[in-house]
C-alpha positions in Angstrom: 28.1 -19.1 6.4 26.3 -18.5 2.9 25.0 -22.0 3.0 23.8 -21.6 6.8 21.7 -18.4 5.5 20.4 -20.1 2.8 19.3 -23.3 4.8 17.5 -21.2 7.4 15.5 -19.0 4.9 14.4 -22.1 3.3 13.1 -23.6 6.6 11.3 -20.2 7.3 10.1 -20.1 4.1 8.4 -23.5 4.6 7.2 -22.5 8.1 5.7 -19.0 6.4 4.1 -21.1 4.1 2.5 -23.0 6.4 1.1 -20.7 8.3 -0.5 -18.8 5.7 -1.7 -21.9 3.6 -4.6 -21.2 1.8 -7.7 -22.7 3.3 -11.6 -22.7 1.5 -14.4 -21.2 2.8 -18.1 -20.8 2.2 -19.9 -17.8 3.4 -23.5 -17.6 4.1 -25.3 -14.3 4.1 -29.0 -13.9 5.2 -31.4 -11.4 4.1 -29.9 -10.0 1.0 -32.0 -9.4 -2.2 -35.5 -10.7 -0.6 -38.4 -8.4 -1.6 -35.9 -5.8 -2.8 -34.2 -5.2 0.2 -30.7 -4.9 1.0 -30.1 -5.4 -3.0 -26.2 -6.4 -3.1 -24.8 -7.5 -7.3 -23.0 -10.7 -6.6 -20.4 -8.9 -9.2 -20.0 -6.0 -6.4 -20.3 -8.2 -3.7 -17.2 -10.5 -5.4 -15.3 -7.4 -6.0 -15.7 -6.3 -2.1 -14.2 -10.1 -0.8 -11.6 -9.5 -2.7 -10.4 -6.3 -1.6 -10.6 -8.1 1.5 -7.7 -10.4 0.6 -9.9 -13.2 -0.4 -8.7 -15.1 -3.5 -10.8 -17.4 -6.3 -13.8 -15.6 -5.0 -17.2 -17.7 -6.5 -20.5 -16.4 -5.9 -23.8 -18.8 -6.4 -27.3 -17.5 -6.9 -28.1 -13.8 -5.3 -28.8 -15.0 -1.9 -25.5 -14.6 -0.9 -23.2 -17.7 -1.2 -19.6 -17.1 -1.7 -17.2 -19.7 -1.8 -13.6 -18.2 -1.6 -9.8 -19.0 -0.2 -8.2 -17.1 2.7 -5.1 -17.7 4.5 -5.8 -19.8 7.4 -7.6 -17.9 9.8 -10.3 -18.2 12.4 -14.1 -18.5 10.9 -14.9 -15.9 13.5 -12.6 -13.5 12.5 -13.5 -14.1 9.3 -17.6 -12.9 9.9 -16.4 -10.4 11.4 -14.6 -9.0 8.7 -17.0 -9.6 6.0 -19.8 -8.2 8.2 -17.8 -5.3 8.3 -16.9 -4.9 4.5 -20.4 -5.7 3.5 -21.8 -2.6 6.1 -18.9 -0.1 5.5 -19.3 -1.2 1.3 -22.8 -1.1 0.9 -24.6 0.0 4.0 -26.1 -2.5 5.4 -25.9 -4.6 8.7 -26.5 -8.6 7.2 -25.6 -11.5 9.3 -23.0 -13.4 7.9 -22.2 -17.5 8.6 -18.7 -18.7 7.5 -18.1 -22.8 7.2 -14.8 -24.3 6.3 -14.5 -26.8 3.3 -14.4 -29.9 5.7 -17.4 -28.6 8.0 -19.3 -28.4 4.5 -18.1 -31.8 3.7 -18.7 -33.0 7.4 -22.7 -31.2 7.7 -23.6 -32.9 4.2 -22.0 -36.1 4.9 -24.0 -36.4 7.7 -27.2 -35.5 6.2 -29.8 -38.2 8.4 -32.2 -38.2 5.2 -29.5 -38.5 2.6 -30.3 -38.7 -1.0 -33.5 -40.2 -0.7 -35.2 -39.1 -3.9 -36.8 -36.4 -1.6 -33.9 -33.9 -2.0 -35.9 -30.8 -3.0 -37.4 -31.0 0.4 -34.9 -31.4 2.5 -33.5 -27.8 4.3 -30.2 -27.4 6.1 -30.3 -25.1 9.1 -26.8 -23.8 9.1 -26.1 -23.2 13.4 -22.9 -20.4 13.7 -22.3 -22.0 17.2 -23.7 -24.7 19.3 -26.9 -24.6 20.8 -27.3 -25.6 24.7 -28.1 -28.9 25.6 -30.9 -27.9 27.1 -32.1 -25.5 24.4 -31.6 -28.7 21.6 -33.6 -31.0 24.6 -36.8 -28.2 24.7 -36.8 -27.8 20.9 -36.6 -31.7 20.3 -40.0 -31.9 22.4 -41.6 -29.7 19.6 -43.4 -31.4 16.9 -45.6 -30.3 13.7 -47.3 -32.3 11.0 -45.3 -32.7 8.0 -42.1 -31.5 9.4 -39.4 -33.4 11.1 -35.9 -32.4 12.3 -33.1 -33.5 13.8 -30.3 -31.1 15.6 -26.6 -31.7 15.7 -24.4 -29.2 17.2 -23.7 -27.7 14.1 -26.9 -28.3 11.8 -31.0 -28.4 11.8 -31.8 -31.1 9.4 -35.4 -30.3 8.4 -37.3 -32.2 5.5 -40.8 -30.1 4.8 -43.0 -32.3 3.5 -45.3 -29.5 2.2 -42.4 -26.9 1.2 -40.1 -24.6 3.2 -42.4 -21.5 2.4 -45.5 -23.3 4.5 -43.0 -25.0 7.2 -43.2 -23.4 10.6 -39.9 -24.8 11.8 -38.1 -22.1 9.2 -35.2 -20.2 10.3 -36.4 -18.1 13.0 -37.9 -20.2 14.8 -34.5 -22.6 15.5 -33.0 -19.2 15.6 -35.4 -18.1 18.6 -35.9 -21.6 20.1 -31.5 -22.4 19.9 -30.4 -19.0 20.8 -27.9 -18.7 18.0 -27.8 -17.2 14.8 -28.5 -19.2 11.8 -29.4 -19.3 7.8 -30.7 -21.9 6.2 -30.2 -23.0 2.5 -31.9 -26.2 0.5 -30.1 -29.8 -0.7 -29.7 -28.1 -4.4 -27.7 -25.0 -3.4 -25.2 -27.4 -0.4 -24.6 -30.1 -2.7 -23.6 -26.9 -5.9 -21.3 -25.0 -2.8 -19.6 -28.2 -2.3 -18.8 -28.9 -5.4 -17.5 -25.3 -6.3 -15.6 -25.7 -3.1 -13.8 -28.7 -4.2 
């Protein structure tokens, strides 16, 4: 009977550890610390994922990147939660954008311009769901000089010849034009999240 006990609690345990694996994410947040708005210390900000259950919480430059393990959970839920922490903790409404580690992988993977010596102009429009068809179709008809894009169903891949500051295809624009909510970051800070997710 003992051993009977013993086998089952092993094969729960195995199931229970399966369910709750621990998977990493990467969290985008948009509008913190520009101009001195919505200031957030990444040190307060670190301290408030982790009293969300988040674990090897790793924050990168104050624009709000954290790279951090959860048990496995739905991305959704996930913005959801850190949305609310980050209003009921400091205040402050800020849109949040939450990728897995293989979505990371699978967006820079795919990056059309690759590593083409032109890295520091190339611009990663990160899409929280995807667009229409016929939004992507409308936007794809839209052209300025200097500026070129491609849309994927879960990424803008810009390259601004003349700087992200100057581009008019910046972040609210696909935001208005798509319909979904977005934030963008540059080659430099993907390629450093991926690597601290790994």
């Amino acid at each position: 009977m003992r051993l009977k006990v013993l086998k089952k609690n092993n094969v729960l345990l195995k199931y229970s550890n399966l369910k709750f694996k621990m998977q990493t994410y990467i969290a985008l947040l948009r509008g913190i610390n520009v101009g001195g708005h919505k200031k957030i210390k990444m040190a307060n900000l670190k301290k408030m994922f982790e009293s969300l259950g988040c674990k090897e919480v790793v924050t990168y430059v104050q624009s709000g990147n954290i790279v951090f393990k959860s048990p496995g959970t739905n991305a959704l839920d996930l913005e959801k939660r850190i949305g609310k922490g980050i209003m009921e903790t400091f205040g402050w409404e800020v849109p949040v954008l939450v990728k897995t580690k293989m979505e990371l992988i699978g967006i820079m993977g795919n990056n059309p311009y690759g590593d083409d010596g032109e890295a520091d102009s190339t611009y990663f429009v990160l899409l929280q769901t995807p667009p229409k068809k016929m939004l992507i179709d409308a936007v794809r008809q839209i052209s300025y000089e200097n500026e070129i894009f491609i849309i994927t169903p879960s990424c803008v891949y810009l390259k601004c010849k003349k700087g992200y500051g100057n581009a008019k295809c910046n972040n609210n624009f696909f935001e208005v034009k798509l319909k979904v909510p977005a934030t963008t970051r540059n080659y430099k800070t993907m390629a450093k999240l991926l690597e601290l997710a790994n």
